[in-house]
N, C-alpha and C positions, 0 to 999 in steps of 0.2 A: 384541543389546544386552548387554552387560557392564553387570551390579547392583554396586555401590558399597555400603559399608555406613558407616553412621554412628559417626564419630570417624576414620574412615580417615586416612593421609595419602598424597596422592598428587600426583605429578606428570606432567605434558604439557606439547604444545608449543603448545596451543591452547585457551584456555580463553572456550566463549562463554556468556556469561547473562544467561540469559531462553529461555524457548519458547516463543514466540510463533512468529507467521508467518515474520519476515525471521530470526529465531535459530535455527528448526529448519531453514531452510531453510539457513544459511551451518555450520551443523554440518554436516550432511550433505555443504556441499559439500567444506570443510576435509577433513572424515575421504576421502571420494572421491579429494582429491589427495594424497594419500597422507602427512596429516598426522596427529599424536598430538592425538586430541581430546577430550575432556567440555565436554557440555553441562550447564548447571546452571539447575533453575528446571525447575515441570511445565506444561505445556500445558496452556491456559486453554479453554475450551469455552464461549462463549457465545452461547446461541439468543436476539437479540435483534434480531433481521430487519437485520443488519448481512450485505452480501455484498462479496465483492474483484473485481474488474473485472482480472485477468491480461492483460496486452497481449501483441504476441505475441512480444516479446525477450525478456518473462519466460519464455513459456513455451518459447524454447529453452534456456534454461538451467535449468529442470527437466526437459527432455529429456535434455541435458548429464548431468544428476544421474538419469539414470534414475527420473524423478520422476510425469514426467506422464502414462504410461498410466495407473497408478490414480487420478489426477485426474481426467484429462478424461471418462469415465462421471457426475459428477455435477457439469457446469460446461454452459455453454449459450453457442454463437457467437454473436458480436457483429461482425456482418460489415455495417453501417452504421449512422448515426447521424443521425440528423433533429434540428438546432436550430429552433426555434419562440421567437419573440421575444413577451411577451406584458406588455411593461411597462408597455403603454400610451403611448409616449414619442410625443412628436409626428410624429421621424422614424422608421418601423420598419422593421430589415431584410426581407425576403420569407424565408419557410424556406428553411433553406437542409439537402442531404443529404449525408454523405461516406459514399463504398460503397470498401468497402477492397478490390474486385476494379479499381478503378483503381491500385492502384500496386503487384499482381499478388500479393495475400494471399487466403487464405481466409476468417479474418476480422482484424479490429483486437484482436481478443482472445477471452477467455473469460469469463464470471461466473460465478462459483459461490458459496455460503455461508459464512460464515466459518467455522461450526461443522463444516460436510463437509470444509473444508478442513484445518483442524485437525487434523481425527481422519485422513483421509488422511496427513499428513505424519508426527504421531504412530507412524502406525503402521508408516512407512518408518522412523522414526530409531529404535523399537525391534528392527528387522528389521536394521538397521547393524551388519556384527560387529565393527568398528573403532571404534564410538562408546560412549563411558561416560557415561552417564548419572546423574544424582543428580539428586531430587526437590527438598530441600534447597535454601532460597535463603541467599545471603551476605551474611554480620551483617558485616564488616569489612572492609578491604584494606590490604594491606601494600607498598606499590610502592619497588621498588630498582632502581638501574642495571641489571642483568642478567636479574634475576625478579619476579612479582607475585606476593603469597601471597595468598590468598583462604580467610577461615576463614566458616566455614558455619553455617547457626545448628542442624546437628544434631552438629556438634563436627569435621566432616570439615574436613581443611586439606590446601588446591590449590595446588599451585603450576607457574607456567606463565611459556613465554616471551612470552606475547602473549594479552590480552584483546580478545576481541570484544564488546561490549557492547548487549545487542540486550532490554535492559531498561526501556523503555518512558518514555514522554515525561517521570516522575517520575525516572529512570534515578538510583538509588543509586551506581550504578559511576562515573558521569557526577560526578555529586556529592563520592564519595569522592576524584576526582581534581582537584577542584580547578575545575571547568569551568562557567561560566554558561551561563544560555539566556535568550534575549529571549522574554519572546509576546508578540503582540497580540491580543485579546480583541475578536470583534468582536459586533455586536449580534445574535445572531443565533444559534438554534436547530434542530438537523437531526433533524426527522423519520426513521426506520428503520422499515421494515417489509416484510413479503414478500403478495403479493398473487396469486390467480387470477382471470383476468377472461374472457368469454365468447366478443372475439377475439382470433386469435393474434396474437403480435407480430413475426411474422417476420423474425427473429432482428435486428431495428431495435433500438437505444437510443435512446431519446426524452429531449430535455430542454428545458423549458418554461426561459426566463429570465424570472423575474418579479420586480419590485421590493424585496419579500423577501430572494432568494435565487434560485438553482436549483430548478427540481421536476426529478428526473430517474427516470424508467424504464427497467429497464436485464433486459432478458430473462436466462428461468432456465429450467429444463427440465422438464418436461411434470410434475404431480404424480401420484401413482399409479393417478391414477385416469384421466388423460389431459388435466385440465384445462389449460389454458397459464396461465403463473406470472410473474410479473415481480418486480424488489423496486426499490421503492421508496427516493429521499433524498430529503427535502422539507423547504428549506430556508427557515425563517420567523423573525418576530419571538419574544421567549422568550412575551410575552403570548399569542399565537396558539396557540404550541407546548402553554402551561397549557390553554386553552380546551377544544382537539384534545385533551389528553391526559385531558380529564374525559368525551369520547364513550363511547359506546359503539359498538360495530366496523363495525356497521350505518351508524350514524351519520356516522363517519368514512370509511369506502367511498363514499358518497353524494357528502363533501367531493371526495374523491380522482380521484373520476369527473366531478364538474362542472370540478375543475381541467385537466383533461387532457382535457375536452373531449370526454367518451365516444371515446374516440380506440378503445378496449381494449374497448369493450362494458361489460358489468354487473362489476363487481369484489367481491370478499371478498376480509378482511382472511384471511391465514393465518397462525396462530401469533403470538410475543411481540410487542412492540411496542419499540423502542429508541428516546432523545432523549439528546444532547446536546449542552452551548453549543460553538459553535466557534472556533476559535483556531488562530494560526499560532503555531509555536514553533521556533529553530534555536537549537541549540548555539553559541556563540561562538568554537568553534573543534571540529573533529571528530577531533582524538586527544589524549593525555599520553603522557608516559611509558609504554611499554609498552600503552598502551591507545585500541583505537579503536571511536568509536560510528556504530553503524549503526540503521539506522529509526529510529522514534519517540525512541529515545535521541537522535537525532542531528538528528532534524527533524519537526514535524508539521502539514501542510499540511490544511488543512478540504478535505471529500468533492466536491472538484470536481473533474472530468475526471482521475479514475482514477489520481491520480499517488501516493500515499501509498507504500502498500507496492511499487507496481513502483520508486520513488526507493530504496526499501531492499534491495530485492532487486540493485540496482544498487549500493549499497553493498558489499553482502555480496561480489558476484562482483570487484570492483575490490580489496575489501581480499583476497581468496585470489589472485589472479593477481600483486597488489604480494609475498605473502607468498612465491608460487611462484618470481616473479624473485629475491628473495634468496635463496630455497635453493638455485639454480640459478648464484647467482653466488658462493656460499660464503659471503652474508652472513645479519644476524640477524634473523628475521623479526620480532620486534621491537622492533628498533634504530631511532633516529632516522629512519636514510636511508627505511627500506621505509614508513614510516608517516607522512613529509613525502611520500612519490612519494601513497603513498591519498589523502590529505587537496588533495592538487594536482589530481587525478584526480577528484574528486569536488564540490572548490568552483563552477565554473562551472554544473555541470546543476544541483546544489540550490539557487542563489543564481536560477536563470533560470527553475524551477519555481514554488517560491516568490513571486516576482515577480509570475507569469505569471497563478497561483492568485489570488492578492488583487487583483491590479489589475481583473481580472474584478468578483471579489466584489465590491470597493468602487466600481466605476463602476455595478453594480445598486443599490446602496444610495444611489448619490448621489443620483439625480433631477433632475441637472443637463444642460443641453439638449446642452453641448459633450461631455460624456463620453459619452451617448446616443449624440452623432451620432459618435463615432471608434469605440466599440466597433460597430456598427450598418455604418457604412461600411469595416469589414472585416471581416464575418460578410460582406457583399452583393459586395466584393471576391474572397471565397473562391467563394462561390458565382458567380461570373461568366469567372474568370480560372482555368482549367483548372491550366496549374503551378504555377500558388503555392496554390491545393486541395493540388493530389498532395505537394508540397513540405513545406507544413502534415501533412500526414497519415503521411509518412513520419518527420518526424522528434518528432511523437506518441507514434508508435511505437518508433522507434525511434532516438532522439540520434545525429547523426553523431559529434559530439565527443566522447560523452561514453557510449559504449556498450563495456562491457567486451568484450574476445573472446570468451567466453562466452556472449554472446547475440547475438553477430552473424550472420547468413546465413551456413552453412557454403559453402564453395565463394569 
């Protein structure tokens, strides 16, 4: 890591900010491809029983990045997934399982902790001898034809040919350039927390669909003591969520195990507890001038079926391979042309993500018999009709259309 000092003035060819998950991660990959880069903004650390679900095209492109050996020691396979229909609805699908050794993977991904994740990346982007770092976030923007200036609030001034913008669903940079974003707020509270329970969960993710919301259990790796561990999303009314949130942990394990049915044996709460309301949010458009957003800056989809940051981490590799084609063609990487080819690249999977995420949510929340029965007659669909499972579950994993080279099967 190259230390930056405050008032500095300097310039690159790449400027991303925010460090978060999808920011440290598109640093690192930038500087990899042999670009001039700082990151700006420090690494956020929160133990707040929030965990990431890495599918497993993210996690070739943190192989890609020399990324996931120090991962994967503190991440736990997700090598199938049992839904459980539990709405009560008059018609109800039968469980149904997807085992990701049918369409020839180890597993559908990884889970790990947000906070293990963090500090793993953290400690690759200061291990980066090409990445400059500064703690420092930025008070201002300066955007011209050619450059962006970026002045800091510890007095440092960046200036760069391309913003990456990976500053979270408030995204100032997003803001400063001019750029709206729709949400929709829906009714609706998510549960966070991390849990040991008495049996193992053999490396299954479980997710209850109930009238609420989501409950989803989603395996984690053994605690030090050998207990088996899961974390919990458990998605309710905000009333419920106040109720839950006045337990105590006893209390709440007690909930957590009647819901799921003793499925896990006796459970304990481990560690913090995290809640908040849910909402979908998409940018109205995902570049400006010189500036394009990726993750939460660029979209925020509620904790359903794993899609958040692996959408961003998809961002990230789309806008380095648009950047890499112009270096490669003698153009700007942050000209017009390279930042209409990202934003092309990218509208279709985040528009059918999005889509995909709510229509779910809001047909749990209807209670209506016709939406019951379409979502329901294609949980019982999958579960009956072998290719369109595997078909479903390949492109889960992994978007035909809309998967950078980067994370695609080598070979």
């Amino acid at each position: 890591m190259i230390e930056t000092k405050p008032g500095a003035a300097l310039s690159c060819e790449v400027l991303v900010v925010g460090a978060g998950l999808a920011g440290l991660v598109a640093a690192m990959g930038f500087e990899r491809a042999g670009f001039d880069v700082i990151l700006c903004g420090e690494p956020e650390r929160l133990a707040n029983g929030r965990t990431v679900a890495l599918l497993e095209s993210s996690i070739r492109l943190l192989k890609a990045f020399d990324l996931w050996a120090e991962i994967e020691p503190r991440a736990a396979p997700l090598r199938a997934l049992r839904i459980l229909d539990d709405t009560g609805a008059l018609w109800s699908a039968p469980p149904i399982e997807f085992r990701a050794r049918e369409i020839d993977l180890e597993a559908f991904g990884w889970n790990i902790e947000n906070a293990e994740l963090i500090d793993a990346l953290a400690m690759a982007a200061r291990a980066s001898p090409g990445l400059r770092m500064i703690g420092s976030r930025i008070a201002a923007y300066e955007f011209s034809a050619d450059r962006v200036e970026a002045r800091c609030e510890d007095g440092a001034v960046l200036d760069a040919k391309l913003i990456a913008a990976a500053d979270g669903r408030g995204s100032p940079a997003r803001k400063a350039a001019g750029i709206d974003a729709s949400i929709d707020r829906y009714p609706q509270t998510a549960l966070t927390l991390i849990l040991t329970h008495s049996r193992p969960h053999d490396d299954f993710s479980t997710e209850f669909h109930t009238r609420a919301g989501p409950f989803t259990l989603v395996p984690l790796p053994e605690s030090s003591l050998g207990a088996a561990r899961s974390s919990l999303v458990w998605v309710m009314s905000p009333r419920e969520a106040r109720r839950r949130a006045a337990l105590d942990d006893l209390a709440l394990a007690q909930e957590i195990e009647a819901q799921c049915q003793s499925m896990l044996g006796k459970m304990r709460i481990e560690g913090k507890r995290g809640a908040f309301p849910l909402a979908s949010q998409s940018a109205v458009r995902m570049t400006a001038p010189r500036l394009a957003l990726i993750g939460d800056a660029a979209h925020v989809l509620p904790p359903i079926g794993a899609q958040g940051l692996n959408l961003g981490l998809r961002d990230a590799a789309h806008l380095i391979e648009a950047a890499e084609r112009a270096r490669s063609e003698g153009g700007d990487i942050g000209g017009s042309p390279t930042l209409a080819r990202y934003a092309g690249l990218r509208r279709l999977d985040v528009a059918f993500r999005r889509r995909a995420v709510d229509g779910l949510n809001r047909s749990l929340l209807a209670g209506l018999a016709p939406a019951d029965f379409i979502r329901n007659a294609g949980l019982a669909a999958l579960g009956a009709i072998g290719p369109l499972r595997r078909f479903v579950m390949r492109e889960g994993v992994s978007p035909r259309l809309s998967t950078p080279k980067l994370m695609r099967p080598s070979g």
